[in-house]
ZAMARGU-4260 file (C-alpha; in steps of 0.2 Angstrom, whole numbers, plus 5000, padded with zeros to 4 digits):
<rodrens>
0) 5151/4927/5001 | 5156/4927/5019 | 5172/4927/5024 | 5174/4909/5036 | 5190/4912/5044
5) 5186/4929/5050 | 5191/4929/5069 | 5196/4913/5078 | 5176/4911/5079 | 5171/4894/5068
10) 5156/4894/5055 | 5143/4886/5067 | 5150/4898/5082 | 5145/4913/5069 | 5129/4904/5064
15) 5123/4899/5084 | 5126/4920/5087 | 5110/4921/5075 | 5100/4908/5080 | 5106/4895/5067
20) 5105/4877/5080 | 5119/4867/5079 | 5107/4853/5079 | 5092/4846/5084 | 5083/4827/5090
25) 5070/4819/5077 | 5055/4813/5080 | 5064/4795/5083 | 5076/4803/5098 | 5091/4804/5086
30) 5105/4819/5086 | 5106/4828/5072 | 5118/4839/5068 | 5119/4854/5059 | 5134/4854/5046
35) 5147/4865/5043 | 5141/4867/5025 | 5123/4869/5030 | 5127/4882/5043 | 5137/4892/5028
40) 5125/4893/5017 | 5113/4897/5030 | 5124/4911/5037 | 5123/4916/5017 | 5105/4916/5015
45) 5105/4930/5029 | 5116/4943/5024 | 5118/4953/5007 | 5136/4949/5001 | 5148/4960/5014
50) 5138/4964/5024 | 5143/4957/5041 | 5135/4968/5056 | 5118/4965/5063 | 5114/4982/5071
55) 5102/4982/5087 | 5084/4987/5082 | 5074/5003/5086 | 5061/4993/5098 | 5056/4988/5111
60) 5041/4973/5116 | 5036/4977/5133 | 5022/4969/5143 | 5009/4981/5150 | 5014/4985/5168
65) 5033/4980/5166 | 5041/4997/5161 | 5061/4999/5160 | 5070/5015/5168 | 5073/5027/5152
70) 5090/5033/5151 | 5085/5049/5146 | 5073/5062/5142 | 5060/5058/5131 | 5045/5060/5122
75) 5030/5047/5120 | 5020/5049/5106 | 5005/5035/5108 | 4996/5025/5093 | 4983/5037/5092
80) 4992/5053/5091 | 4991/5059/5110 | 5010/5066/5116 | 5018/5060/5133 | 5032/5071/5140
85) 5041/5058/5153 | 5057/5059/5162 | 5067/5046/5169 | 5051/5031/5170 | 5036/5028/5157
90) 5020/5030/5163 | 5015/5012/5173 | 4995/5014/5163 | 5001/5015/5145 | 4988/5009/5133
95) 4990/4991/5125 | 4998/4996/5106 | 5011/5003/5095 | 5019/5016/5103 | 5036/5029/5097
100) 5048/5033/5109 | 5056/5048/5106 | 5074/5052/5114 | 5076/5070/5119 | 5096/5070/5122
105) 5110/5072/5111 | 5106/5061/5099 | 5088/5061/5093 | 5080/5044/5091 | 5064/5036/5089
110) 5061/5018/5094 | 5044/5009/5092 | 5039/5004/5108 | 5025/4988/5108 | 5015/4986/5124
115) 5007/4971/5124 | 4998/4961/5136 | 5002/4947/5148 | 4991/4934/5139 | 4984/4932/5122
120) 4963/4936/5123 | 4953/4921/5128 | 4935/4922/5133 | 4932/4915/5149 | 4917/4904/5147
125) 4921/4897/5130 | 4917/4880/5127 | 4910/4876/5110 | 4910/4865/5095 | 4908/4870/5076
130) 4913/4863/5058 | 4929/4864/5050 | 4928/4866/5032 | 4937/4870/5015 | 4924/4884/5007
135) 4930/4881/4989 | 4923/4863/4991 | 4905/4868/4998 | 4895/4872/4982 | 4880/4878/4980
140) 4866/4878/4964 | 4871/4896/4964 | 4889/4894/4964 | 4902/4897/4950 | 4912/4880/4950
145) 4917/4883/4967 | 4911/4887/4985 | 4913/4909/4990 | 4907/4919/5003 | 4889/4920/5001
150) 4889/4899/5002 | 4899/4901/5018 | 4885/4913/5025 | 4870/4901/5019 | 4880/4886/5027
155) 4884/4898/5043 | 4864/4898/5045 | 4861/4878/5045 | 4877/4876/5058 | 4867/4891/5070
160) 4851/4882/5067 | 4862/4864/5074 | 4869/4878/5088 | 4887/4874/5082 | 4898/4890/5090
165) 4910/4893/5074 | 4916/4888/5058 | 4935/4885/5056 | 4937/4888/5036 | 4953/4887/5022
170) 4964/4900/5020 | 4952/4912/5009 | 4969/4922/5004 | 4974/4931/4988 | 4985/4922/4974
175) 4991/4932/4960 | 4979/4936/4946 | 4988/4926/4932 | 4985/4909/4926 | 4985/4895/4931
180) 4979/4901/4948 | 4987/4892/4963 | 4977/4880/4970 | 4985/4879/4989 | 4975/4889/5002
185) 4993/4887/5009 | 5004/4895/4998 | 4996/4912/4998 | 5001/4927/4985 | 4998/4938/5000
190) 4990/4933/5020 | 4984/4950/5020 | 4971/4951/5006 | 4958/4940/5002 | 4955/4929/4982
195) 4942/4936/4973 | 4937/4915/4970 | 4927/4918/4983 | 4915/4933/4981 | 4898/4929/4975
200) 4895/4939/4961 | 4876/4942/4961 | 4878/4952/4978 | 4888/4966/4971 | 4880/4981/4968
205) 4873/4985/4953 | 4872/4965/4948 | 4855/4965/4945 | 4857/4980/4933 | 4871/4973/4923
210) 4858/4963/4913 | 4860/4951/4900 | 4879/4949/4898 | 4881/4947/4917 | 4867/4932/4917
215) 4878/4923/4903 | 4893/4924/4913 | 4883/4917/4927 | 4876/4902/4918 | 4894/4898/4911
220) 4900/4896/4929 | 4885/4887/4937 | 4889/4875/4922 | 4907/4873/4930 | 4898/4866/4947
225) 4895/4849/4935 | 4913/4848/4935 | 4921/4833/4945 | 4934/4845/4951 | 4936/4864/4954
230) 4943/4873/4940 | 4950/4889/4945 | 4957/4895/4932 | 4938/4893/4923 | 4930/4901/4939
235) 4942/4915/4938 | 4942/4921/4920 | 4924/4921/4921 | 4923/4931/4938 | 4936/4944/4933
240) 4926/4946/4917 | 4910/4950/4927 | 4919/4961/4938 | 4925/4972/4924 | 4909/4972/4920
245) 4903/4980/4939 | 4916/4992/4941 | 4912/5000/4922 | 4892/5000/4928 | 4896/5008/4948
250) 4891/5023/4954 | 4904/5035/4955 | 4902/5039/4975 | 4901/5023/4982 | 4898/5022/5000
255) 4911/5015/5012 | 4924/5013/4996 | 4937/5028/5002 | 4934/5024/5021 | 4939/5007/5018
260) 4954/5010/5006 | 4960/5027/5018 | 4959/5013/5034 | 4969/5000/5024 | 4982/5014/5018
265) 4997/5009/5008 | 4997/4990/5011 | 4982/4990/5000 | 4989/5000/4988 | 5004/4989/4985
270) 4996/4974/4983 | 4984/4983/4969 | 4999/4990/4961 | 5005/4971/4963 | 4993/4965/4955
275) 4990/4975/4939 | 5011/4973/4937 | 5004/4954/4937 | 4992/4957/4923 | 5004/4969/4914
280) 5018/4953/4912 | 5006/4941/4911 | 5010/4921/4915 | 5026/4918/4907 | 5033/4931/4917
285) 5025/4928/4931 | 5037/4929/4945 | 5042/4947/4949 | 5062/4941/4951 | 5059/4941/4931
290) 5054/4959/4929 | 5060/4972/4924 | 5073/4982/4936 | 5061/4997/4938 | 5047/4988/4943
295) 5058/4972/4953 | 5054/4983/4968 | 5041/4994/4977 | 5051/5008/4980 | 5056/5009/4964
300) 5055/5027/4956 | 5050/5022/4940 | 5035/5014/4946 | 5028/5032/4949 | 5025/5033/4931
305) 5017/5013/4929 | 5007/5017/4943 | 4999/5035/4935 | 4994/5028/4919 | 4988/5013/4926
310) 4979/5021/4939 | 4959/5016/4935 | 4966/4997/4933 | 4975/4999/4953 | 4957/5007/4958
315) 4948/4992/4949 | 4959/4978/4962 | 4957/4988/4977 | 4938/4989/4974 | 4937/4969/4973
320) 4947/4969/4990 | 4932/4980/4998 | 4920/4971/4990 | 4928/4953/4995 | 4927/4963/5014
325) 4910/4966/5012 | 4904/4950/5008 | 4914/4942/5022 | 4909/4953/5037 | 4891/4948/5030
330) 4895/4927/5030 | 4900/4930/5049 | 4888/4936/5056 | 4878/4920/5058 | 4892/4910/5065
335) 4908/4917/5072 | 4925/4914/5060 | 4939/4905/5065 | 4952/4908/5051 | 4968/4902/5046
340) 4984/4908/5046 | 4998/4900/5033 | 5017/4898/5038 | 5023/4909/5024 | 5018/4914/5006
345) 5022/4912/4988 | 5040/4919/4984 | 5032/4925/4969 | 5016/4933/4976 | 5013/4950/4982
350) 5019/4949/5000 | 5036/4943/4997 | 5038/4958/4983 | 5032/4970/4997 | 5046/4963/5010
355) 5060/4955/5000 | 5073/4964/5012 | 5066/4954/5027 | 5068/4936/5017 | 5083/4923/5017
360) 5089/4922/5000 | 5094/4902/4993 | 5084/4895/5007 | 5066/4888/5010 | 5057/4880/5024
365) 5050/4866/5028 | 5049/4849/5041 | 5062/4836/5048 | 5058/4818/5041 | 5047/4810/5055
370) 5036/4795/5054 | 5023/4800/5040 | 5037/4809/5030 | 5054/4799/5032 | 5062/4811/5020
375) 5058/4827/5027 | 5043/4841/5019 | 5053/4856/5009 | 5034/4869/5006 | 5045/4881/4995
380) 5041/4897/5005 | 5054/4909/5009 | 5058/4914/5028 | 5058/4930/5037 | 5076/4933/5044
385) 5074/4936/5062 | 5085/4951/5067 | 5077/4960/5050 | 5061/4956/5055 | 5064/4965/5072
390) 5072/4981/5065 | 5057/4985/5058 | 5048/4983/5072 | 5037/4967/5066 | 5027/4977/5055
395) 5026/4962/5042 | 5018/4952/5057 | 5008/4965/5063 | 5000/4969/5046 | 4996/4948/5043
400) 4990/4946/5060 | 4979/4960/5059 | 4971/4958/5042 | 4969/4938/5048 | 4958/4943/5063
405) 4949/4954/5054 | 4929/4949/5053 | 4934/4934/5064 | 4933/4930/5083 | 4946/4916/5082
410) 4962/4914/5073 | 4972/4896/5069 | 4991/4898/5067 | 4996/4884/5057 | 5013/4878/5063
415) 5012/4888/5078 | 5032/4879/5082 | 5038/4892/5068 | 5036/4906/5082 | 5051/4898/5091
420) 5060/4891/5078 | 5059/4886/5058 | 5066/4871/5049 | 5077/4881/5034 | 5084/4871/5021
425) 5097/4877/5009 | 5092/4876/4991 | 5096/4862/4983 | 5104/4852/5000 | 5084/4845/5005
430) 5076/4842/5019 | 5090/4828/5028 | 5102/4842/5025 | 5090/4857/5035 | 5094/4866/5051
435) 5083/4874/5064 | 5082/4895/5065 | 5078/4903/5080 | 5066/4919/5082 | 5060/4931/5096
440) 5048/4920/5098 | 5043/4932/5116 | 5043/4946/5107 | 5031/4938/5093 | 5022/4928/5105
445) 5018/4948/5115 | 5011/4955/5096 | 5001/4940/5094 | 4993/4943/5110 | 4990/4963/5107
450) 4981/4959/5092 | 4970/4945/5098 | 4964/4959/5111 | 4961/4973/5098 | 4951/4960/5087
455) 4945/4952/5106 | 4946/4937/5096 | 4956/4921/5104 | 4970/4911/5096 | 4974/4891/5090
460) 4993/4885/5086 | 4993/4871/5077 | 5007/4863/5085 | 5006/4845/5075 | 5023/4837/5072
465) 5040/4838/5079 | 5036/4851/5092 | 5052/4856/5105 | 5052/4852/5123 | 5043/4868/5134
470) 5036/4874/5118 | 5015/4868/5120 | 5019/4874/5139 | 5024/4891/5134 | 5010/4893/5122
475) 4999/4888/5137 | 5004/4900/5147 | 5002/4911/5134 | 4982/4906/5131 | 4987/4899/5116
480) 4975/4885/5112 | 4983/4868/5106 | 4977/4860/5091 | 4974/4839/5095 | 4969/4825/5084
485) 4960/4808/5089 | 4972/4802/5074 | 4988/4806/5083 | 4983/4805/5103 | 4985/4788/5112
490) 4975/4791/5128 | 4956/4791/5128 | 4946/4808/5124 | 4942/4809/5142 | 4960/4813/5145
495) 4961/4828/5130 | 4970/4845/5138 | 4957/4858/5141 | 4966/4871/5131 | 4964/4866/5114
500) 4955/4863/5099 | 4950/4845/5095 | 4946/4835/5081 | 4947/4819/5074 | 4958/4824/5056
505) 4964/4837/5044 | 4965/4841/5028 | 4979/4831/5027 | 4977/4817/5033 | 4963/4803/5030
510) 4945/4806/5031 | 4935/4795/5045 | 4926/4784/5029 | 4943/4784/5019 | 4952/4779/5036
515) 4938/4763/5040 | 4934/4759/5023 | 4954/4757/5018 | 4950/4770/5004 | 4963/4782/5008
520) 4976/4767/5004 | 4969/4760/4991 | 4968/4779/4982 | 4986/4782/4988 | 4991/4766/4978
525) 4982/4770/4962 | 4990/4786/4961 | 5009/4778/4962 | 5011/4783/4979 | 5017/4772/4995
530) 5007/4774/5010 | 5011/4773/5026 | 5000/4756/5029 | 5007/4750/5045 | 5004/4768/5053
535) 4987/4771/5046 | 4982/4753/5049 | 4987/4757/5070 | 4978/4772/5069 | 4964/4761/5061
540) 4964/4747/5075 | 4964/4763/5089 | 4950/4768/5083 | 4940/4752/5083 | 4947/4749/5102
545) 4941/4765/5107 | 4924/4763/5101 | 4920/4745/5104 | 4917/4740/5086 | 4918/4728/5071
550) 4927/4726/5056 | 4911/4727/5046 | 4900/4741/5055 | 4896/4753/5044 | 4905/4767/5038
555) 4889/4783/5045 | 4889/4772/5062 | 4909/4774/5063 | 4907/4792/5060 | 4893/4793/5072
560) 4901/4785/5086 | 4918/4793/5082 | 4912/4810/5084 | 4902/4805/5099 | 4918/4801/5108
565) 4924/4816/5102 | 4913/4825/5112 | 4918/4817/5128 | 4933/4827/5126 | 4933/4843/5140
570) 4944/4855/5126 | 4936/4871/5124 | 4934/4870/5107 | 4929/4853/5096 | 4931/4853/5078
575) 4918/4843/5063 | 4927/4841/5046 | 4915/4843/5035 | 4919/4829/5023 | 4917/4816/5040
580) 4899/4824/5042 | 4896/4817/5025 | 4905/4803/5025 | 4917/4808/5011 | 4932/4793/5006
585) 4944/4807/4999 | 4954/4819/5010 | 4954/4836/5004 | 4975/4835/5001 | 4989/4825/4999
590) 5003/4830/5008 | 5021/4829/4998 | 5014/4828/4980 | 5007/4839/4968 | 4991/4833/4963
595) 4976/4838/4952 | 4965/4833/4964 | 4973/4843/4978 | 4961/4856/4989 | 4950/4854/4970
600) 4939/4839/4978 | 4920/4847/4977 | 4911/4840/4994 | 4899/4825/4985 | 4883/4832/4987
605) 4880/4853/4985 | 4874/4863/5000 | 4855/4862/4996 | 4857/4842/4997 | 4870/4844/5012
610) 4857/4856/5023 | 4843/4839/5021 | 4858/4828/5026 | 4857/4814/5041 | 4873/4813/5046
615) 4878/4831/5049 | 4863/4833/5060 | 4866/4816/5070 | 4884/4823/5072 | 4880/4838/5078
620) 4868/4833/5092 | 4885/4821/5099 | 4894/4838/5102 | 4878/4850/5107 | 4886/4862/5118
625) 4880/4881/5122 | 4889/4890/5107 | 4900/4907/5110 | 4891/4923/5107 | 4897/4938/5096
630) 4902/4953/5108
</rodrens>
């Protein structure tokens, strides 16, 4: 516990020095402000008890062509090994990257010092469209239960064939390998590994010699595809089982398998380890809080031992990574990737084993009440604490952001306002009882940037909701693209900012049919929930204002007509959801509940039926604009 009457400073004075807001306005314009006890426990969740001193951090985030005068002698070491004896000023044409500064004097230290450029990478003619899609929902006859990579390659062909310029897909990260799997593309195990869900079995090596017991496996997931919802746990006993299967029949020398796990070095490594510790305690201990002490952390010494005699098992999890790399570097190159970056991960899962130091303790993260959620969102995930972020040099967002942009030329952030500051609520208190955090969101913003260059691959924030004054500005500036929605904007398309991603919905929120149709309610109703009616009817009545229409026109003409206006929008980048193309009632999830049917609704019609489809071509040729190239 802290000690509140150290010094005459008060509990909220102590909590503004680390970035704990004393308050904040709502959506509706009211104050309100952060209480003593919130701020306690907050101030709590940062610290391990007595400790009480927040030293300054070893680095430094410095954009290219602004370099400080160095106090001393030191020694530069760059990010690809080169050495750079300087005196008293660095050198003004350092390399963008992750640098270590090396004092000379008295005292030897080494500080990581991040050049990063001015602006976040943004190709200067791009001005496209492209689908937004949830893979596991786009099955195939050839599917197991669920859409995976090789669907999203076959679907990247029909949208190059329509001329669309990317495809914006789910979250496609790793959960942990227990069941029941979780279902929630955004609440991750780990942001920087892939599920194995998604790898199409028959396009591993050595499928076709795996014979008979491979084929039955195969026919027992096609089977699941009659299912009216996926069923991952199904789809993932049955896909581990046949990957057991590969890795026994594989060649011993297989090419590109040590570059790729040398290149992805000790990350990789842990979440393997991870992974077989998942296995090893199976589901009723699934939670790494409830291991035992030896194996609670990844520094551990007596995970030396686990990890020798469970060394082919590590091997076996680092293979499916590679082969989940494979197959996705394959499924872009039809279509450029625009994928999707979750606010936080799984407390349980791998990444938060990896970096329990950096995480508030007692605390989760979440949304103010606003119009659609009067009593506030709490999404269970655990946040970085900001200054323990910074001391180690933002290696955690480094590694995620990296992995993200991999095989990708475009990157969503969702809640990009989380860069700035993040909703924290205090276990057990709710969401009415939450405070704003603030983070280095400069500092954050600059290693954003550096790695949209290195991957030259340009960046979204999803900056839906309450969003601070000055923020979408800064983001601007930054070439961070806004993320806008015809639900949600009030002035005609014509009118949309140029910097931005556009679409009519989300996954969230209603579907164009459910919308028009009054669906979306009525299904909202019969699961014992209570709409918002009066907003979704206004939304509703906007709609049928802006495109001149009837009560009764029919549901593909609404979606035509919608999209069409979409188009009129001059944002560089316009969004299809995929269920609107096809006139789906159901929205992928419903925010605020847990579900069955919750990122599990299969698309109506499978991705042989869906390439013959009407509506996904009439949509297309609304939005026909001239598609962004692979460099």
């Amino acid at each position: 516990m802290l000690d509140s009457s150290r010094g005459d400073q008060s509990i909220l004075e102590r909590a503004g020095a680390l970035g704990i807001q004393n308050g904040y306005h709502d959506v509706f314009g009211n104050w309100r402000s952060c209480s003593e006890e919130t701020g306690k426990r907050l101030l709590q969740s940062m610290n391990e008890p007595g400790e009480e001193s927040y030293p300054e951090s070893d680095v430094q985030v410095i954009r290219q062509g602004a370099f400080p005068i160095l106090e001393e002698r030191c020694e530069l070491i760059l990010e690809d090994g080169t050495v750079v004896d300087t005196e008293k000023n660095l050198p003004p044409d350092l390399p963008l990257g992750y640098h270590e500064l090396r004092t000379l004097g008295r005292v030897n230290r080494s500080i990581r010092l991040i050049i990063v450029p001015e602006k976040s990478f943004l190709p200067p003619h791009l001005k496209t469209w492209g689908f937004a899609l949830q893979l596991y929902s786009l099955r195939s006859e050839a599917s197991w239960g669920m859409g995976d990579l090789a669907d999203l390659g076959r679907f990247g062909r029909l949208a190059q064939e329509m001329r669309a310029g990317f495809l914006q897909v789910n979250p496609l990260h790793a959960v942990s390998p227990i069941i029941p799997q979780q279902s929630s593309p955004y609440y991750p195990g780990s942001r920087r590994f892939r599920n194995l869900l998604y790898l199409r079995i028959e396009n591993i090596a050595g499928a076709a010699q795996a014979g008979l017991a491979l084929e039955e496996l195969a026919s027992a997931g096609r089977a699941l595809n009659r299912d009216g919802l996926i069923n991952r746990d199904a789809i993932f006993k049955l896909k581990v089982a046949a990957l057991e299967k590969l890795w026994a029949l594989r060649g011993e020398a297989e090419p590109g398998f040590a570059r790729y796990r040398l290149e992805q070095g000790r990350a990789l490594d842990q979440f393997a380890l991870f992974c077989v510790l998942c296995e090893h305690y199976g589901p009723e201990r699934a939670d790494w809080t409830q291991w035992e002490m030896e194996h609670r952390r990844p520094d551990s010494p007596g995970l030396l031992r686990f990890a020798a005699q469970h060394a082919d098992r590590i091997d076996f999890h680092i293979w499916v990574q590679w082969q989940l790399d494979l197959q996705m570097r394959k499924a872009s190159e039809s279509v450029p990737i625009v994928q999707d970056l979750p606010i936080g991960f799984d407390p349980a899962g791998a990444d938060a084993w990896v970096w329990q130091d950096l995480l508030a303790r007692e605390v989760t993260v979440g949304a103010p009440p606003d119009e659609y959620n009067r009593d506030g969102q709490d999404w269970g995930l655990r946040p970085f604490i900001p200054h323990k972020l910074r001391a180690v040099g933002y290696e955690p967002l480094r590694q995620t952001l990296s992995a993200c942009f991999r095989h990708s030329q475009g990157l969503r952030i969702d809640h990009v306002m989380g860069l700035f500051r993040l909703f924290w609520i205090p276990t057990g208190l709710g969401p009415l009882h939450g405070a704003y955090v603030r983070y280095p969101s400069e500092e954050m913003l600059g290693i954003i940037a550096l790695e949209s260059h290195k991957a030259q691959a340009y960046v979204v924030g999803e900056d839906l909701g309450t969003v601070e004054e000055g923020v979408r500005e800064r983001l601007g500036d930054q070439c961070v693209m806004s993320n806008r929605l015809l639900w949600f904007e009030s002035s005609p398309p014509e009118q949309y900012p140029e910097l931005a991603l556009t679409s009519v919905t989300t996954h969230d929120l209603p579907t164009v049919a459910g919308l028009w149709t009054g669906s979306d309610i009525r299904i909202q109703k019969e699961m014992g929930l209570n709409p918002h009616e009066e907003g979704l009817l206004g939304i509703r009545n906007h709609l049928k204002g802006l495109l001149g229409i009837e009560d009764d026109t029919p549901v593909e003409e609404v979606v035509r007509k919608t999209y069409a206006a979409l188009g009129k929008a001059p944002s560089r980048l316009l969004a299809v959801a995929l269920e609107d193309a096809l006139a789906c009632e159901r929205r992928p999830n419903m925010p605020g509940t847990v579900l069955p049917s919750n990122w599990s609704v299969p698309l109506p019609m499978a991705l042989e039926e869906l390439e013959k489809a009407d509506l996904i071509r009439a949509v297309a040729k609304s939005l026909l604009r001239p598609p962004i190239h692979q460099g």
